[in-house]
C-alpha positions as CSV (number, residue, x, y, z in Angstrom):
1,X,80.6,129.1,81.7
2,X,77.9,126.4,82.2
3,X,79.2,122.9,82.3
4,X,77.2,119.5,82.1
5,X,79.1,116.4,83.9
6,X,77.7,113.1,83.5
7,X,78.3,110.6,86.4
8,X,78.6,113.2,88.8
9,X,77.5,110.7,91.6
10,X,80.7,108.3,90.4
11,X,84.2,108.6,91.8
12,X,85.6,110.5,89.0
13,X,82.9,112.8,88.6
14,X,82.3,113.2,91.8
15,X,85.4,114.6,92.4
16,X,85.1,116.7,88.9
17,X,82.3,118.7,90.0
18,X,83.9,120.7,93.5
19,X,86.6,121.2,91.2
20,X,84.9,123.1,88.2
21,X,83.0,124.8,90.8
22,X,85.8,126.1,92.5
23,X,87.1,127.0,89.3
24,X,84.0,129.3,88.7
25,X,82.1,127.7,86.6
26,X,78.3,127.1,86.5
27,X,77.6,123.2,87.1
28,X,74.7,121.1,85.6
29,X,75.1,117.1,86.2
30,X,72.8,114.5,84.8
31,X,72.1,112.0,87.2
32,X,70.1,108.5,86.9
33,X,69.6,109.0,90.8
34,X,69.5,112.2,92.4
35,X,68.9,111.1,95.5
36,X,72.8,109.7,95.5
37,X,73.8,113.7,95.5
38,X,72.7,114.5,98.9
39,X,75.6,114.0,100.8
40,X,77.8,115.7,98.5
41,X,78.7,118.7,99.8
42,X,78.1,120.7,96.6
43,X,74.7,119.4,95.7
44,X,73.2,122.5,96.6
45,X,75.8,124.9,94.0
46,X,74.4,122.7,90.7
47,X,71.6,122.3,88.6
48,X,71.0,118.8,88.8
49,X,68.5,116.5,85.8
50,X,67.2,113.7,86.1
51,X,68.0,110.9,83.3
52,X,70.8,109.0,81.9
53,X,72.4,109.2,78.6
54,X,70.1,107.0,77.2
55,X,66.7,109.5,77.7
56,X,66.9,111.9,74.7
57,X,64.5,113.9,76.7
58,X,66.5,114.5,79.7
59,X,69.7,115.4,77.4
60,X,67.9,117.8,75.8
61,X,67.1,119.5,78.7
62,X,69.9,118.6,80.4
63,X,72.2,120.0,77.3
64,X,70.1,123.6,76.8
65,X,72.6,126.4,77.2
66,X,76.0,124.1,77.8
67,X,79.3,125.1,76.5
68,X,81.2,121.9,77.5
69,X,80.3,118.6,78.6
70,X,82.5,115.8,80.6
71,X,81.2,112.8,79.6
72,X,81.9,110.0,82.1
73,X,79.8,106.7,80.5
74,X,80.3,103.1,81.9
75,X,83.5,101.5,80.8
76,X,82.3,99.2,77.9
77,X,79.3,100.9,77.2
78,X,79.7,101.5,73.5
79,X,75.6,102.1,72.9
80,X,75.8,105.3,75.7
81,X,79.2,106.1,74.4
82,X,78.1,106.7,70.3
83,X,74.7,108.3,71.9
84,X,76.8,110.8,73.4
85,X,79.1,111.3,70.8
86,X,76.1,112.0,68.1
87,X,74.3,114.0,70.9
88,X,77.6,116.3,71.7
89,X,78.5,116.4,67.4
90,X,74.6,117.6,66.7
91,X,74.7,120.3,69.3
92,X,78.3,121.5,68.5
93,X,77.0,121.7,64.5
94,X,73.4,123.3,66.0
95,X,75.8,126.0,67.7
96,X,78.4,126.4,65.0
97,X,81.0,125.6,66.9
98,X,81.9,122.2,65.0
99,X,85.5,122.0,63.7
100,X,86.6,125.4,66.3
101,X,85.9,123.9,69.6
102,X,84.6,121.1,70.7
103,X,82.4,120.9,73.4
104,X,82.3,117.4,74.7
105,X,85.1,116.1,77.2
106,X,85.7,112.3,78.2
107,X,87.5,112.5,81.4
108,X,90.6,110.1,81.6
109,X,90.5,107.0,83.4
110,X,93.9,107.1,84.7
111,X,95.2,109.8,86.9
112,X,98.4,109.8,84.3
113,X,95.8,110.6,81.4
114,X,95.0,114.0,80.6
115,X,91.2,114.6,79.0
116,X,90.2,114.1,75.5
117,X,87.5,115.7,73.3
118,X,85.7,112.8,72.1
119,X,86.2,112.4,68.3
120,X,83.4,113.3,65.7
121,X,81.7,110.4,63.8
């Protein structure tokens, strides 16, 4: 399955990535700043785009094909937050999948917290 993580250069998503790679899935993250991925040791396994949440552009490219995306915005960020939540809503209607599955995931921001599907508008 092809997954899209945003924030994959922060500390939770950082350590999200190895993990769904080692679970077999296909990785894409969406990076301001790809140049932060080259030490990470499995830069090299994902697809990586260039953009932020913000770039309608570089979600839609960064979104083509995706069955799930973890979501990771900066605490506070309510603008990024409701961009994403529209973006993840449109696609999951586009594919039919609305009210099934849904395909967006905010990770937790406590270990103790398990991850949510973010809610529709």
């Amino acid at each position: 399955m092809l997954v899209l993580v945003t924030g994959a250069t922060g500390y939770i998503g950082g350590r999200l990535v190895p993990r769904l790679i080692e679970a077999g899935h296909d990785v894409r993250v969406l990076v301001r700043r790809p140049e932060r991925l080259r030490d990470a040791p499995w830069a090299a396994e994902v697809d990586v785009v260039e953009g932020d949440l913000t770039d309608a552009a570089a979600v839609d490219t960064a979104m083509r094909d995706i069955r799930v995306v973890y979501i990771r915005p900066k605490k506070g960020n309510e603008t990024v937050t409701a961009f994403a939540r529209v973006t993840c809503t449109v696609r999951a209607t586009a594919r039919g999948t609305r009210g099934r599955s849904h395909p967006c995931v905010v990770p937790p921001t406590r270990s103790t917290q398990r991850p949510r599907p973010l809610e529709s508008p």
